[in-house]
N, C-alpha and C positions, 0 to 999 in steps of 0.2 A: 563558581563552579565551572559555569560556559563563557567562552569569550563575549565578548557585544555581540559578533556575528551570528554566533552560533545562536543566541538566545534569537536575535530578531528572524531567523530562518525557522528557526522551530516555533516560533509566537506566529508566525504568518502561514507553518505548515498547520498550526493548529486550525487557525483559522480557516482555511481551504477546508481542512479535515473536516471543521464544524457543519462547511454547507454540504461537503459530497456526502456526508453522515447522511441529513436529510433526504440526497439525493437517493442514497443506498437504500434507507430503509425504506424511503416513500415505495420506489421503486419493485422493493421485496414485499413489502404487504399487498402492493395491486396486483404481482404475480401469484402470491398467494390466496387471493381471493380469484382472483382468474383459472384457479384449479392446476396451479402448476405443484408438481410435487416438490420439496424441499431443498432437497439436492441444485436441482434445474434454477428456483426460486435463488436461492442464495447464492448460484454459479453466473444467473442473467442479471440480477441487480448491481452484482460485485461487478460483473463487467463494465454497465454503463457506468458505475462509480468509479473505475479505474481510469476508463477516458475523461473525464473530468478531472480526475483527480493531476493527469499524466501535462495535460493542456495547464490549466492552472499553476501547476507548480512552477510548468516550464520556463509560461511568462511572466507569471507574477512575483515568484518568490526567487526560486533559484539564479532563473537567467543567464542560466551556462549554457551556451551556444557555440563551444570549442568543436563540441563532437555534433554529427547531423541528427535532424528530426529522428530518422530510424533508426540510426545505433542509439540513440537513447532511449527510444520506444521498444526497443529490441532488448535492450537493459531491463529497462522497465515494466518489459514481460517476466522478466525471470523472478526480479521481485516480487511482482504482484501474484505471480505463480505461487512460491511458497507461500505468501501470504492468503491466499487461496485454499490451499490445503491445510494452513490454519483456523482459517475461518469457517471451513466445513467440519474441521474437528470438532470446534468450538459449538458450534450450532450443533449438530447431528449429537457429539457427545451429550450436552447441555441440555438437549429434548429427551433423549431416548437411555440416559443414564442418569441424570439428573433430575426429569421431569421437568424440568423449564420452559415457559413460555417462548418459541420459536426467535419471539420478538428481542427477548432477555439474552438467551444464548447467541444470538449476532449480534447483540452491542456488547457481550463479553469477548467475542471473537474480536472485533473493533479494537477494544482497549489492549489486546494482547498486541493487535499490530501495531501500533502510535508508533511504542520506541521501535521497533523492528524495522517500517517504512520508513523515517527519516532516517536513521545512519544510513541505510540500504540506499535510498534514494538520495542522499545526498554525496555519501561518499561510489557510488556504484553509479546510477542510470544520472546524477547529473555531476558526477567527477571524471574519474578518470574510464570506465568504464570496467566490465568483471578482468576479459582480459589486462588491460592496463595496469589495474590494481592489482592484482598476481605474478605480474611482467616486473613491476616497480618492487613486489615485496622479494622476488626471488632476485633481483640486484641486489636491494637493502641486506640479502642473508649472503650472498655471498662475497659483498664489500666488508664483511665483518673478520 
């Protein structure tokens, strides 16, 4: 289905994905026990999970050092942004439409991101960047 490469960037995104998960939810439970309301709770843990996740990928996995720390972290806000406003979907819907344990509706927010973060983050904050990638497909359409 995936070339070699692909598969071993997505087996080591998983893996990353597996400890920031921990980090994420460790993170969101002791906010929520700290009396943080929901919204805040799942916007402050998502963030520390995001630095981890943005650090790790960079050196570990990907290793694309074409473009600077900040235009890939500047990338990798806009990703992690919508993924963001996924993940408060997901939660917020999942508690208050659902009835779901807070805990359940962010690991289903979780799983919605998997495949969403890595094309995003592979082809977007450690490729070519958003610009780049929209620069290369409007050549690609008008070479045609």
């Amino acid at each position: 289905m995936y070339d070699r490469q692909t598969q071993l960037l997505l087996a080591r995104y998983v893996t990353i994905g597996a400890f920031v998960f921990c980090v994420d939810v460790g993170t969101f439970q002791a906010f929520l026990r700290a009396g943080l309301i929901l919204p805040a709770a799942t916007s402050a843990s998502f963030g520390i999970a995001i630095a981890t996740h943005f650090t790790l990928n960079r050196f570990l996995n990907f290793r694309n050092f074409e473009r600077t720390i900040i235009q890939q972290f500047g990338t990798y806000l806009v990703v992690a942004g919508l993924a963001l406003l996924i993940q408060n979907g997901a939660v917020l819907g999942g508690v208050h439409l659902l009835g779901l344990p807070p805990l359940v509706a962010k690991i289903i927010g979780i799983a919605i991101n998997v495949p969403l973060g890595f094309f995003g983050h592979r082809y977007l904050t450690f490729g070519r960047g958003i610009l780049g990638t929209l620069r290369r497909g409007a050549t690609m359409d008008s070479s045609r």
